[in-house]
PDB file with SEQRES, HELIX, SHEET and CRYST1 records, atoms N, CA, C and O in Angstrom:
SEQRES   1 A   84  UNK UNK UNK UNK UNK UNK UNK UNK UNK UNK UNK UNK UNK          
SEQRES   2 A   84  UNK UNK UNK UNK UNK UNK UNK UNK UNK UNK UNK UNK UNK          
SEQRES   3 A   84  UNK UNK UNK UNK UNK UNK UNK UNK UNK UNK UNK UNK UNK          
SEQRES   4 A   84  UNK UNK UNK UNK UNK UNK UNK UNK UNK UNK UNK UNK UNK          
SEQRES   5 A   84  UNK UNK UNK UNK UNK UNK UNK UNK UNK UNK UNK UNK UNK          
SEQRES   6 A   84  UNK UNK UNK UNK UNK UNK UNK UNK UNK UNK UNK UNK UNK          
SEQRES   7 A   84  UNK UNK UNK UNK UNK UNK                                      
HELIX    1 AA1 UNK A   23  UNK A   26  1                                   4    
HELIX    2 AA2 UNK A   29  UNK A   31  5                                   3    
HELIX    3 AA3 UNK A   71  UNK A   77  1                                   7    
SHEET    1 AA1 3 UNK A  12  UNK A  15  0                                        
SHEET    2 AA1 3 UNK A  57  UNK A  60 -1                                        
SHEET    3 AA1 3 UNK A  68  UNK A  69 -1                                        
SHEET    1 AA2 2 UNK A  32  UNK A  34  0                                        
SHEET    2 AA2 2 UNK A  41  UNK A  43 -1                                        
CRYST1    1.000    1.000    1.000  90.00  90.00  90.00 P 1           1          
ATOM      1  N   UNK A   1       0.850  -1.177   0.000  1.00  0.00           N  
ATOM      2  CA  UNK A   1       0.000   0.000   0.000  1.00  0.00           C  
ATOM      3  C   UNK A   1       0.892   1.235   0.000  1.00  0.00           C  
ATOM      4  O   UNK A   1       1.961   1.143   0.604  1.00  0.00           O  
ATOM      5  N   UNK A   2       0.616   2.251  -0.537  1.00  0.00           N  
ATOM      6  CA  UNK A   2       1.447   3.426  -1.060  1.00  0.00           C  
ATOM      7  C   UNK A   2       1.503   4.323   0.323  1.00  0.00           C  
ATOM      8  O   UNK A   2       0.292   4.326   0.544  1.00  0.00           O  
ATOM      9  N   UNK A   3       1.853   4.794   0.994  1.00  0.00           N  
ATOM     10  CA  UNK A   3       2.097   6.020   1.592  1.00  0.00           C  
ATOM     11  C   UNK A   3       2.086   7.271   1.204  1.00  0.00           C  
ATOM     12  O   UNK A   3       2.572   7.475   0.092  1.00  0.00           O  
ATOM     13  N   UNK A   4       1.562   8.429   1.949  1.00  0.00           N  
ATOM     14  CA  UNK A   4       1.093   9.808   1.786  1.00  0.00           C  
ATOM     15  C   UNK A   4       1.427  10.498   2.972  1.00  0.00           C  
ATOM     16  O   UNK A   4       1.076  10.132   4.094  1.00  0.00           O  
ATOM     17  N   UNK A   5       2.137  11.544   2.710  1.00  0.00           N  
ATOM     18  CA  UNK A   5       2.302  13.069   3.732  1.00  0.00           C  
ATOM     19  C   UNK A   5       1.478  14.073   3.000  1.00  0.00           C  
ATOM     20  O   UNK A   5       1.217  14.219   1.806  1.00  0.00           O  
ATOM     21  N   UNK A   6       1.007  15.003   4.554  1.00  0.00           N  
ATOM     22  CA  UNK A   6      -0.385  15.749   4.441  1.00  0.00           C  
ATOM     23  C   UNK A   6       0.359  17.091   3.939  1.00  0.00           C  
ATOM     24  O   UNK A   6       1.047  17.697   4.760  1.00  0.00           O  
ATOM     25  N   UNK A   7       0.229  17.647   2.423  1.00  0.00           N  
ATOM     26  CA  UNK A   7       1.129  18.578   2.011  1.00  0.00           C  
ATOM     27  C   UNK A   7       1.094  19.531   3.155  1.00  0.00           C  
ATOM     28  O   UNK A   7       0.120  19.486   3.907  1.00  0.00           O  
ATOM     29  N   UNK A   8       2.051  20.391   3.369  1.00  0.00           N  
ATOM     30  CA  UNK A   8       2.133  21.411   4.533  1.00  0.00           C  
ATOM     31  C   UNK A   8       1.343  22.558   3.716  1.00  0.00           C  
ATOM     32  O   UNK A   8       1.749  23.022   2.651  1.00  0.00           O  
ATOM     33  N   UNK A   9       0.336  22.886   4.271  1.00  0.00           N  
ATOM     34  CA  UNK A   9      -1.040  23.988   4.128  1.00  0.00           C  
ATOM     35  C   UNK A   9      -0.776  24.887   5.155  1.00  0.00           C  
ATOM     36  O   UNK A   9      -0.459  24.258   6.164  1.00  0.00           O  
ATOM     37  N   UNK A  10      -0.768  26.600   5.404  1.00  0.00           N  
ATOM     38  CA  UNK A  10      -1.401  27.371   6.452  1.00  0.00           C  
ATOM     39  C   UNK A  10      -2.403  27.333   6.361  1.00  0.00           C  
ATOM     40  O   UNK A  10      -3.054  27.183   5.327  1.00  0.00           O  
ATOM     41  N   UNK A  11      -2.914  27.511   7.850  1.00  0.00           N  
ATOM     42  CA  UNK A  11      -4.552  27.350   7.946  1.00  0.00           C  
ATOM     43  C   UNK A  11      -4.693  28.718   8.809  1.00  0.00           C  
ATOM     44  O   UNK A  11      -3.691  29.400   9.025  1.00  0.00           O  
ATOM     45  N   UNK A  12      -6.184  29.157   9.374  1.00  0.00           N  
ATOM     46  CA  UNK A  12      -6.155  30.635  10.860  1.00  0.00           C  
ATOM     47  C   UNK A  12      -7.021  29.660  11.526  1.00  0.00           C  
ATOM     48  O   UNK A  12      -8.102  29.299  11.062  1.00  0.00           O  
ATOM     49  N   UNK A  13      -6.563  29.282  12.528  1.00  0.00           N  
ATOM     50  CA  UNK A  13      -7.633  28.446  13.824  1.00  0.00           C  
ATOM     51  C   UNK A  13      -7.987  29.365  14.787  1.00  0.00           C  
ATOM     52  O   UNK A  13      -7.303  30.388  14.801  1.00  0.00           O  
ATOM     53  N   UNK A  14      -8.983  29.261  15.693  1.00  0.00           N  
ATOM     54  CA  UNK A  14      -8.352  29.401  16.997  1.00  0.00           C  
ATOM     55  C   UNK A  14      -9.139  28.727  18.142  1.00  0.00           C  
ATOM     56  O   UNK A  14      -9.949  27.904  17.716  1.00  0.00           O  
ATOM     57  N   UNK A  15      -9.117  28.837  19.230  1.00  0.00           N  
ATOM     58  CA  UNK A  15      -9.821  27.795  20.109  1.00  0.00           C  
ATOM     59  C   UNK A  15     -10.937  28.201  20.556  1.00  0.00           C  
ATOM     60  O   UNK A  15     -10.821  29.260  21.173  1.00  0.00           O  
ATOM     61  N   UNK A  16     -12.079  27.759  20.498  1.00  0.00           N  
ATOM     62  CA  UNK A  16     -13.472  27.671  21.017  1.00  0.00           C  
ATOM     63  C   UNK A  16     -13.527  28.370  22.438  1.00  0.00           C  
ATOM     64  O   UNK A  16     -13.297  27.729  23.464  1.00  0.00           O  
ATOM     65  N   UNK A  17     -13.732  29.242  22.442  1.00  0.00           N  
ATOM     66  CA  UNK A  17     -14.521  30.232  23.548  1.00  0.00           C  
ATOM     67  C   UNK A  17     -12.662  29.960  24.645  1.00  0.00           C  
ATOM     68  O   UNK A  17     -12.974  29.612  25.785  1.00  0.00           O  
ATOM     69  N   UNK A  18     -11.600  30.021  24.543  1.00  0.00           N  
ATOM     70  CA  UNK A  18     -10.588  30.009  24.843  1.00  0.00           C  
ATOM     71  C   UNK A  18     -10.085  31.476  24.212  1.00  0.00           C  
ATOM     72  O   UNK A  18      -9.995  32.497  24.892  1.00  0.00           O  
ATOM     73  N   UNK A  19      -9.845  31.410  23.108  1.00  0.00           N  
ATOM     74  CA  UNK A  19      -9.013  32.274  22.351  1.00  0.00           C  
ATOM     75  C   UNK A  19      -9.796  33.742  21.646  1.00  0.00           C  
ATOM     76  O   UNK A  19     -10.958  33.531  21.297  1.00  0.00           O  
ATOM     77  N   UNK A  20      -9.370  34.924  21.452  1.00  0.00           N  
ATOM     78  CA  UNK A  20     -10.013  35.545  20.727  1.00  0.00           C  
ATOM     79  C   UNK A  20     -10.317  34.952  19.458  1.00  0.00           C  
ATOM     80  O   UNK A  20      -9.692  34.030  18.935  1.00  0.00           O  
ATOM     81  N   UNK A  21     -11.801  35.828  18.779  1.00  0.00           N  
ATOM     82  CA  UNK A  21     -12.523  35.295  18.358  1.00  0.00           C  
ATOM     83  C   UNK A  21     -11.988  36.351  17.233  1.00  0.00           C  
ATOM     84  O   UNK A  21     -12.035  37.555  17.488  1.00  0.00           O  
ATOM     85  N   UNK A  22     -11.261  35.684  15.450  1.00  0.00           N  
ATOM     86  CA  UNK A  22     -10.751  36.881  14.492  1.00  0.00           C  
ATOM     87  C   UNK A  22     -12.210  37.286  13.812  1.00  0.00           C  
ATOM     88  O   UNK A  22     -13.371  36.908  13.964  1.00  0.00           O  
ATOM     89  N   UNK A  23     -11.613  38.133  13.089  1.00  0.00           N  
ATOM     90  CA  UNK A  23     -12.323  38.937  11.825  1.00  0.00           C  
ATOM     91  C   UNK A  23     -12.847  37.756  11.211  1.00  0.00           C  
ATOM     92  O   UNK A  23     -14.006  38.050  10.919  1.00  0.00           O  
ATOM     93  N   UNK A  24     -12.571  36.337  10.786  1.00  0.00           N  
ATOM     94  CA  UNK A  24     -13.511  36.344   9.727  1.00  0.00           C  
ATOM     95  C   UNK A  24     -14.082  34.730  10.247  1.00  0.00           C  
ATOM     96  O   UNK A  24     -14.306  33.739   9.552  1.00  0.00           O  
ATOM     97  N   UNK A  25     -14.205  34.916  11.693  1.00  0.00           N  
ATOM     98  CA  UNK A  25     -15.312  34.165  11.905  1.00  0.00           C  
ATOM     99  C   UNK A  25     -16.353  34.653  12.300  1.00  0.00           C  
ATOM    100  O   UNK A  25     -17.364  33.956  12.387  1.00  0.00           O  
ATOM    101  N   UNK A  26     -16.346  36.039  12.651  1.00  0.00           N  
ATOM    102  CA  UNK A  26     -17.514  37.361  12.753  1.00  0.00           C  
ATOM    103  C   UNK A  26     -18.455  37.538  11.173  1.00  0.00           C  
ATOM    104  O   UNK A  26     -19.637  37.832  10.995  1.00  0.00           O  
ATOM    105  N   UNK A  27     -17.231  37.182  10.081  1.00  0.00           N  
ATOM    106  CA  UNK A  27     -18.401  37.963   9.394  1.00  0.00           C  
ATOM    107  C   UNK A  27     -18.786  36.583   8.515  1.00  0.00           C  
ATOM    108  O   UNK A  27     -19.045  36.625   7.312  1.00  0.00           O  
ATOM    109  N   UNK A  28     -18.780  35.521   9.210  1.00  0.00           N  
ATOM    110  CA  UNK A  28     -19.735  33.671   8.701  1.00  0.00           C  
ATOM    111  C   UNK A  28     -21.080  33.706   9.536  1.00  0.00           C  
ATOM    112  O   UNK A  28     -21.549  32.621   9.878  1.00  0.00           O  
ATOM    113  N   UNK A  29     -21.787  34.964   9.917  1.00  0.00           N  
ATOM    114  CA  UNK A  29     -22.765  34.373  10.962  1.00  0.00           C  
ATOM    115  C   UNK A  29     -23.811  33.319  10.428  1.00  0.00           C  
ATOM    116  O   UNK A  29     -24.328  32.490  11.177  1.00  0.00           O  
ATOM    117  N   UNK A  30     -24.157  33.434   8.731  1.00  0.00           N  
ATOM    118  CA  UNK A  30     -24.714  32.389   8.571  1.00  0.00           C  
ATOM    119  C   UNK A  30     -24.736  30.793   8.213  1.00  0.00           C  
ATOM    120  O   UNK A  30     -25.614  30.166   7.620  1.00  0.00           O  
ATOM    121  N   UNK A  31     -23.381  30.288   8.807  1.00  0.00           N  
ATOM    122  CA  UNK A  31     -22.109  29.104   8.491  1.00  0.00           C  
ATOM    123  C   UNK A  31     -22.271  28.589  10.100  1.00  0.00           C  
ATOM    124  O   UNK A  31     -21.434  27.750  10.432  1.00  0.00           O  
ATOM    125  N   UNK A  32     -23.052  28.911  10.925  1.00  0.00           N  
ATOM    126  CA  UNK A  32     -22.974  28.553  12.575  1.00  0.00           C  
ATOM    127  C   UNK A  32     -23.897  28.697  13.376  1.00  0.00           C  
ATOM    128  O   UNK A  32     -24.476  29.762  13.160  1.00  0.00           O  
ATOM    129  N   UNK A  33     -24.410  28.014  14.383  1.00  0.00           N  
ATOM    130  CA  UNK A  33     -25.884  28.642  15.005  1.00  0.00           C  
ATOM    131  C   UNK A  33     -24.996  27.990  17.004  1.00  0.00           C  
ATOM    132  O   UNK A  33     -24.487  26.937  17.388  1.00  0.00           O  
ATOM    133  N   UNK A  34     -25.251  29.227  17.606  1.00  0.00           N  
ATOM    134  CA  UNK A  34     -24.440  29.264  18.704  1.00  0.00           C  
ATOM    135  C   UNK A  34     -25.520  28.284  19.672  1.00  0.00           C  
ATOM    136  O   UNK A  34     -26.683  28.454  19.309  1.00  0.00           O  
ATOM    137  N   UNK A  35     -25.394  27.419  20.684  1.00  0.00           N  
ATOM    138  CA  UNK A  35     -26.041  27.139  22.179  1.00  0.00           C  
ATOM    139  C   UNK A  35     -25.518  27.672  23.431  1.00  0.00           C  
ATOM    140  O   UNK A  35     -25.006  27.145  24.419  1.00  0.00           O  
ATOM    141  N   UNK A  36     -25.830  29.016  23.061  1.00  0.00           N  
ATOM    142  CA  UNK A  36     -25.633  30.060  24.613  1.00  0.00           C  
ATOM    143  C   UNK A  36     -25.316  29.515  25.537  1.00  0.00           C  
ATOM    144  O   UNK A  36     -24.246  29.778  26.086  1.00  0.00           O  
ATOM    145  N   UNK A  37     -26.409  28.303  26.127  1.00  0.00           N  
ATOM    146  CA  UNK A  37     -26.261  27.787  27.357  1.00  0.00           C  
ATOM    147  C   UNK A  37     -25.831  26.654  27.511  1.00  0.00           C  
ATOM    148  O   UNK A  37     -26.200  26.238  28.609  1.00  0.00           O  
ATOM    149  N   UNK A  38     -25.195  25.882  26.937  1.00  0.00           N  
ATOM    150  CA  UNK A  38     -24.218  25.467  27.217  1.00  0.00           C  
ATOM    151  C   UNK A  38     -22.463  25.660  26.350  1.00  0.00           C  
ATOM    152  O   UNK A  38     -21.707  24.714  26.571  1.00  0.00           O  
ATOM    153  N   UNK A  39     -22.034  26.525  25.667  1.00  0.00           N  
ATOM    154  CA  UNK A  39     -21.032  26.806  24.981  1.00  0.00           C  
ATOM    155  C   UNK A  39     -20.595  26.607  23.726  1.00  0.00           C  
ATOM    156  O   UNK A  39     -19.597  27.110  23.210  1.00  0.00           O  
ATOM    157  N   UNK A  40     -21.727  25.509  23.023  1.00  0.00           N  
ATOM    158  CA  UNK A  40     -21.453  24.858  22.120  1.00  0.00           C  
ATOM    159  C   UNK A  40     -21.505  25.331  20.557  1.00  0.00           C  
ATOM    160  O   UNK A  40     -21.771  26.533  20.530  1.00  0.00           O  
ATOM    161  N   UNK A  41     -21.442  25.127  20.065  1.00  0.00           N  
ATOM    162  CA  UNK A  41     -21.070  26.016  18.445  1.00  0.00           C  
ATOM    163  C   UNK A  41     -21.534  24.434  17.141  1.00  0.00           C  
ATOM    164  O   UNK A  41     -21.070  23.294  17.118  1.00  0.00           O  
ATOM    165  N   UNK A  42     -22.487  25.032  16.339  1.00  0.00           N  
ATOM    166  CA  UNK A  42     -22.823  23.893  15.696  1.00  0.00           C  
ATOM    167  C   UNK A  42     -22.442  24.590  14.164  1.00  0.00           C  
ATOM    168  O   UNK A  42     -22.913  25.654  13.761  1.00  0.00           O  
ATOM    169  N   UNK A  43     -21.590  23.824  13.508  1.00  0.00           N  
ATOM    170  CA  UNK A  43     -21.136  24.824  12.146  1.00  0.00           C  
ATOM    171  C   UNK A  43     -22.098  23.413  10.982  1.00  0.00           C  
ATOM    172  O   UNK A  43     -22.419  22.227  11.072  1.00  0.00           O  
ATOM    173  N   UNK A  44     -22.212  24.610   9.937  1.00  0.00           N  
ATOM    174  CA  UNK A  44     -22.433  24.134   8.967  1.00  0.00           C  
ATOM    175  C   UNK A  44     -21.216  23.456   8.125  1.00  0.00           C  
ATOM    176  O   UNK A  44     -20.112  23.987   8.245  1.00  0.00           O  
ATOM    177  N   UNK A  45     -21.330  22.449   7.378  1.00  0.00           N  
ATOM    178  CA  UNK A  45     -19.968  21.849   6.834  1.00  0.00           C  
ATOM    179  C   UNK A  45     -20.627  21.296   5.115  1.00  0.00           C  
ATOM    180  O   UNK A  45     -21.850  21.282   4.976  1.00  0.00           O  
ATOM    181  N   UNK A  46     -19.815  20.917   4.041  1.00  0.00           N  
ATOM    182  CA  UNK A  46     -20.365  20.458   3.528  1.00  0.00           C  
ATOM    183  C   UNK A  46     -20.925  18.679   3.590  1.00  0.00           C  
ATOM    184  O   UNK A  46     -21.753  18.098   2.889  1.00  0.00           O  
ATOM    185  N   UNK A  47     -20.067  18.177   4.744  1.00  0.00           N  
ATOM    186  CA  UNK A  47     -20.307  16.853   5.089  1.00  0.00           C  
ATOM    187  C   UNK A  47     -21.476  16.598   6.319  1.00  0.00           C  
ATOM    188  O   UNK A  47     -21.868  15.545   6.821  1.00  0.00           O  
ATOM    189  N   UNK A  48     -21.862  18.032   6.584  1.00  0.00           N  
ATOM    190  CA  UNK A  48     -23.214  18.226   7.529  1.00  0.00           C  
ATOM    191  C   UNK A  48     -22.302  19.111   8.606  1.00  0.00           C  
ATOM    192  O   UNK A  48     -21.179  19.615   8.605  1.00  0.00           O  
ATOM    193  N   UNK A  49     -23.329  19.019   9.446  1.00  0.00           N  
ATOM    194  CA  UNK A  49     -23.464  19.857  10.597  1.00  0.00           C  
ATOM    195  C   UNK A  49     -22.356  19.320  11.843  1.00  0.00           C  
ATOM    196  O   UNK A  49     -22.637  18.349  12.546  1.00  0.00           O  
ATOM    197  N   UNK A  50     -21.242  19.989  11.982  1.00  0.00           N  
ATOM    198  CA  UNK A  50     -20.364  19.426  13.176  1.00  0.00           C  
ATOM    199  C   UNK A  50     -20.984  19.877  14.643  1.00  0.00           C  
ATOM    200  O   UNK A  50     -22.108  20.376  14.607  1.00  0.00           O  
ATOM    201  N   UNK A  51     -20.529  19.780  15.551  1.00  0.00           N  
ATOM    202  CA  UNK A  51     -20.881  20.689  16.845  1.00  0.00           C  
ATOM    203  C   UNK A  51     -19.340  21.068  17.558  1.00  0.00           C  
ATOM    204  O   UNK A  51     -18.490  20.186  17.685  1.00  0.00           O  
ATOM    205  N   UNK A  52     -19.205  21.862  17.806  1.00  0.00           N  
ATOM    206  CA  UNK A  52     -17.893  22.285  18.304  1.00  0.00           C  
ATOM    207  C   UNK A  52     -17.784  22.276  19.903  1.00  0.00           C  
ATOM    208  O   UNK A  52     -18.371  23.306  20.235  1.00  0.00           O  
ATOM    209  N   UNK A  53     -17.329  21.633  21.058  1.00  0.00           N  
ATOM    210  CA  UNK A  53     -17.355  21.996  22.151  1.00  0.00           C  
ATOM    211  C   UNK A  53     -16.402  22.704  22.631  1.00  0.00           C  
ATOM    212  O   UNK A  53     -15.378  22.862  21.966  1.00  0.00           O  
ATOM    213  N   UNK A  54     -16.596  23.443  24.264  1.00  0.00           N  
ATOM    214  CA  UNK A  54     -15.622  24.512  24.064  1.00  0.00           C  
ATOM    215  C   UNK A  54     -13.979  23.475  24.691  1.00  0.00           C  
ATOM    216  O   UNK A  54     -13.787  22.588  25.523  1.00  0.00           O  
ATOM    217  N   UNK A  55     -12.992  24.367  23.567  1.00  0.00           N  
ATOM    218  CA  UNK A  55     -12.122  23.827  23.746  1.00  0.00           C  
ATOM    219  C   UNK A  55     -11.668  22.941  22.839  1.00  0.00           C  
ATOM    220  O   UNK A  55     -10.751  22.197  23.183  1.00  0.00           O  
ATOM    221  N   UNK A  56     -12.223  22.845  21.491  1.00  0.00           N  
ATOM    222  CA  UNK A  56     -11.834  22.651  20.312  1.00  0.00           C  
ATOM    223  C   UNK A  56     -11.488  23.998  19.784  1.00  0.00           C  
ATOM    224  O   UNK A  56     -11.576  25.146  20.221  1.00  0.00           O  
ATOM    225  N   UNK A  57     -10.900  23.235  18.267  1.00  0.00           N  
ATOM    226  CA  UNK A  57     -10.249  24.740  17.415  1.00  0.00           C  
ATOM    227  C   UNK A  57     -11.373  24.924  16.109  1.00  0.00           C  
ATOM    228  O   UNK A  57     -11.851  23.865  15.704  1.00  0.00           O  
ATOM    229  N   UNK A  58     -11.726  25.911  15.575  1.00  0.00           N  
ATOM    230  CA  UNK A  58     -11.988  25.930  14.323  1.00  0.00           C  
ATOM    231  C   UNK A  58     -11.306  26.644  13.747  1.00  0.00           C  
ATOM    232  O   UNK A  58     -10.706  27.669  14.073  1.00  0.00           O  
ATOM    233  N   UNK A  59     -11.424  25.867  12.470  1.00  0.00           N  
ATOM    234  CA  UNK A  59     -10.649  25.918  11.861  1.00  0.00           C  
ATOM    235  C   UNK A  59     -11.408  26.946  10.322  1.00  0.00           C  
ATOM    236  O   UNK A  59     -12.587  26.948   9.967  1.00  0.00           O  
ATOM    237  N   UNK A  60     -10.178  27.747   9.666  1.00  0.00           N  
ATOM    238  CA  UNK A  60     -10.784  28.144   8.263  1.00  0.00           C  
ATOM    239  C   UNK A  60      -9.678  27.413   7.716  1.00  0.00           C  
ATOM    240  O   UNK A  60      -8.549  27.692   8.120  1.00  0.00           O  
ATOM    241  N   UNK A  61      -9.874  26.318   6.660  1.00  0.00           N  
ATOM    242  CA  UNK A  61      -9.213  25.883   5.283  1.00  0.00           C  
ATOM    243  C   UNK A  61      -8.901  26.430   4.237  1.00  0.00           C  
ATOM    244  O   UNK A  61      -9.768  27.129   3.713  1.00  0.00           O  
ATOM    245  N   UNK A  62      -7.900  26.341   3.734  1.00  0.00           N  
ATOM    246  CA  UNK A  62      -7.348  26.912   2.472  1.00  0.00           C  
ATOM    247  C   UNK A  62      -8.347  27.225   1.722  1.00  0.00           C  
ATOM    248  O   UNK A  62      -8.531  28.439   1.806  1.00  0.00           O  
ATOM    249  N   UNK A  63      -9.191  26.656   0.928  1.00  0.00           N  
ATOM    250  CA  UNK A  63     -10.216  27.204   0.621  1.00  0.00           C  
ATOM    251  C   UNK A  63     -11.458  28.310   1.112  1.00  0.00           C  
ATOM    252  O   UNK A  63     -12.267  28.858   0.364  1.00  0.00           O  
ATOM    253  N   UNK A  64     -11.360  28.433   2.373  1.00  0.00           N  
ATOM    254  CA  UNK A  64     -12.603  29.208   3.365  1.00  0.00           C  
ATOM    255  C   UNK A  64     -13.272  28.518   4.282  1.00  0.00           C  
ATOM    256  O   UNK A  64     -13.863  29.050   5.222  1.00  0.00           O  
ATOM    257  N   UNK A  65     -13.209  26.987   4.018  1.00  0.00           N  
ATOM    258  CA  UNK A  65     -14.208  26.578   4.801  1.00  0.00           C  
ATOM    259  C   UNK A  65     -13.759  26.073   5.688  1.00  0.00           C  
ATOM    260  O   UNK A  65     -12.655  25.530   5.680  1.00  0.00           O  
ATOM    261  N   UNK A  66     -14.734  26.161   6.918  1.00  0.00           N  
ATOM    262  CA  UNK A  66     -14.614  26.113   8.150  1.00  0.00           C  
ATOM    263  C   UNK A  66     -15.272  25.080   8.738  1.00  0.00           C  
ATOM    264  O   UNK A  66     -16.383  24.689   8.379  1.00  0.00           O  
ATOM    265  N   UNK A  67     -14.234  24.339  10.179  1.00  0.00           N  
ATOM    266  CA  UNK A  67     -14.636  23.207  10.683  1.00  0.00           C  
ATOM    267  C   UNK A  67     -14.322  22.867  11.993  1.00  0.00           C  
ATOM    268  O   UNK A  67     -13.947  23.966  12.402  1.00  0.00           O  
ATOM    269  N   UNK A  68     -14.225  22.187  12.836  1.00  0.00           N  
ATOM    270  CA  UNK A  68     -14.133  22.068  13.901  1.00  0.00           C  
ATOM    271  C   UNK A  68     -13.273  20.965  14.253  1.00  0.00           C  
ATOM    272  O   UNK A  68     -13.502  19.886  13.707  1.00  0.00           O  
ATOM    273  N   UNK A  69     -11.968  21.091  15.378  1.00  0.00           N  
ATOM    274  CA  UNK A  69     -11.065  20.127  14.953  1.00  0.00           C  
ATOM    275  C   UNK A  69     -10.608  19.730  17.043  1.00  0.00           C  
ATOM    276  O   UNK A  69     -10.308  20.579  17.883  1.00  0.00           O  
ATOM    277  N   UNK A  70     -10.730  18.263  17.246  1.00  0.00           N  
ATOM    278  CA  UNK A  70     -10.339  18.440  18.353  1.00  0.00           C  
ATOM    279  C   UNK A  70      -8.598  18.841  19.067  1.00  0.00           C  
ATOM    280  O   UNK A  70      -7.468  19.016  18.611  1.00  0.00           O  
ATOM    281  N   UNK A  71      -9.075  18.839  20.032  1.00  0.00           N  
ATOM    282  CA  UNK A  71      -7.695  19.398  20.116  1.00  0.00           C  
ATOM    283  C   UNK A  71      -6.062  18.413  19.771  1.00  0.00           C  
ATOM    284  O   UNK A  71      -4.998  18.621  19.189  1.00  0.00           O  
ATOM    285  N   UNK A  72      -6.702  17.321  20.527  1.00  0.00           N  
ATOM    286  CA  UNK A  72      -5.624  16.270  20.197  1.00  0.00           C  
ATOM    287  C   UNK A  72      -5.231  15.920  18.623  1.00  0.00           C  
ATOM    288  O   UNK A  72      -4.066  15.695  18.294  1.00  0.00           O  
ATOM    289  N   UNK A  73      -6.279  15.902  17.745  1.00  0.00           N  
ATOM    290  CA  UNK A  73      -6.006  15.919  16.170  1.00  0.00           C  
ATOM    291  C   UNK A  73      -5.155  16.880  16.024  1.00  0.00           C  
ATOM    292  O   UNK A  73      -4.102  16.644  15.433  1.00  0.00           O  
ATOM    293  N   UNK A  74      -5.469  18.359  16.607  1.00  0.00           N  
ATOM    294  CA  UNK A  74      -5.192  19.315  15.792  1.00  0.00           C  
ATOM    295  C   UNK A  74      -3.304  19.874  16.427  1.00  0.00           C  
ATOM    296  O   UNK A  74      -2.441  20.553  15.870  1.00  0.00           O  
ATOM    297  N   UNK A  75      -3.329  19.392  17.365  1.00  0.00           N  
ATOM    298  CA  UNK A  75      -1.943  19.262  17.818  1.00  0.00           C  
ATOM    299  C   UNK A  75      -1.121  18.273  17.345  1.00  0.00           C  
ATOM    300  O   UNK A  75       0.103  18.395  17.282  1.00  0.00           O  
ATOM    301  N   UNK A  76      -1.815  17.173  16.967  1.00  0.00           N  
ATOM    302  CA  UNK A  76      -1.213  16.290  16.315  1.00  0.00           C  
ATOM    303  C   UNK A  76      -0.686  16.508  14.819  1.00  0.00           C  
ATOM    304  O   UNK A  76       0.358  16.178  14.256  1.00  0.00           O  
ATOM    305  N   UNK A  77      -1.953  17.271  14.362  1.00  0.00           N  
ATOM    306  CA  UNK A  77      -1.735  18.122  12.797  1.00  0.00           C  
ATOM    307  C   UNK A  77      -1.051  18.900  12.357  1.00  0.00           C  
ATOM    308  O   UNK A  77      -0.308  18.635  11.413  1.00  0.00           O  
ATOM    309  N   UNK A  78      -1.124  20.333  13.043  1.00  0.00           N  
ATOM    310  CA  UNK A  78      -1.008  21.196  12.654  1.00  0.00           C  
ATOM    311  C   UNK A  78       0.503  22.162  14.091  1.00  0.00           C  
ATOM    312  O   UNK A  78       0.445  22.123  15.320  1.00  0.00           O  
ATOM    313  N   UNK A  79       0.932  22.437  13.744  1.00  0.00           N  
ATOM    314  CA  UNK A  79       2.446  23.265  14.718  1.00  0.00           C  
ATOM    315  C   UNK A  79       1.978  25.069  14.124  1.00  0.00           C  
ATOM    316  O   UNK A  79       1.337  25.420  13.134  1.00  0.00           O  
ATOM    317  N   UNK A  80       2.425  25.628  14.881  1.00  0.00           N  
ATOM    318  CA  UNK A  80       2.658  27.594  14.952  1.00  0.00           C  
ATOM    319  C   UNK A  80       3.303  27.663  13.821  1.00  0.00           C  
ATOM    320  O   UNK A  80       4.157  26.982  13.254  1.00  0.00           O  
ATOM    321  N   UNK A  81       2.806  28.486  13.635  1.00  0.00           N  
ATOM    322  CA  UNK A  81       3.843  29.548  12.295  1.00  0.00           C  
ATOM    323  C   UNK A  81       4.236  31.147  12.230  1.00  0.00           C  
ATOM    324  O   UNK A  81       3.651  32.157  11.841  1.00  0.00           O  
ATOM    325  N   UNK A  82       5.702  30.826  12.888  1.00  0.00           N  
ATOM    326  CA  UNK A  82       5.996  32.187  13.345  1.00  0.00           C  
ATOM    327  C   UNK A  82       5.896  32.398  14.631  1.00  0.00           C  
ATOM    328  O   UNK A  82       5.716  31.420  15.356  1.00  0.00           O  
ATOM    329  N   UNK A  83       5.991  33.740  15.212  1.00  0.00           N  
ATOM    330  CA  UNK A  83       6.043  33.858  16.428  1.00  0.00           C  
ATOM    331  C   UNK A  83       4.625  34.363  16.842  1.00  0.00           C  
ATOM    332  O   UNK A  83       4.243  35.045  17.793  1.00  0.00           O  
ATOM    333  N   UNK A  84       4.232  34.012  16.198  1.00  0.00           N  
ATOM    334  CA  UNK A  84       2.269  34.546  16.558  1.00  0.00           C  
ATOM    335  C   UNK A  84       2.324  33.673  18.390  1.00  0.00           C  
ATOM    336  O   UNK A  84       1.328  33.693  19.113  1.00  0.00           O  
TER     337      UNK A  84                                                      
END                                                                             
């Protein structure tokens, strides 16, 4: 069976009700529908509807679209770029 590395992509994440919240997950309000009371974040995807709990990352993809990634994946995935 052939082997594959995940080409190196930048992505803008940031963490679920942890981290400030950027510019352009403000202006997706219709890509997400919030649960106030308990923290949770339900995004639209094209593979359906994720739910984000707090303390995951979402994510925007090279393309725009946006998803929800746990943390252990996404540490596993993805490293800093730069001194951000």
């Amino acid at each position: 069976m052939a082997k594959y590395r995940k080409k190196p992509v930048v992505i803008e994440a940031f963490k679920w009700l942890t981290d400030e919240v950027p510019q352009w997950w403000t202006n997706i309000s219709g890509e997400f529908v919030m649960d106030v009371t308990q923290g949770h974040v339900f995004i639209k995807t094209l593979e359906g509807t994720m739910r984000a709990e707090p303390g995951d990352f979402i994510i925007q993809g090279v393309k725009g679209e946006i998803y929800a990634c746990k943390p252990d994946i996404f540490e596993a995935t993805y490293e800093l770029v730069g001194g951000e």
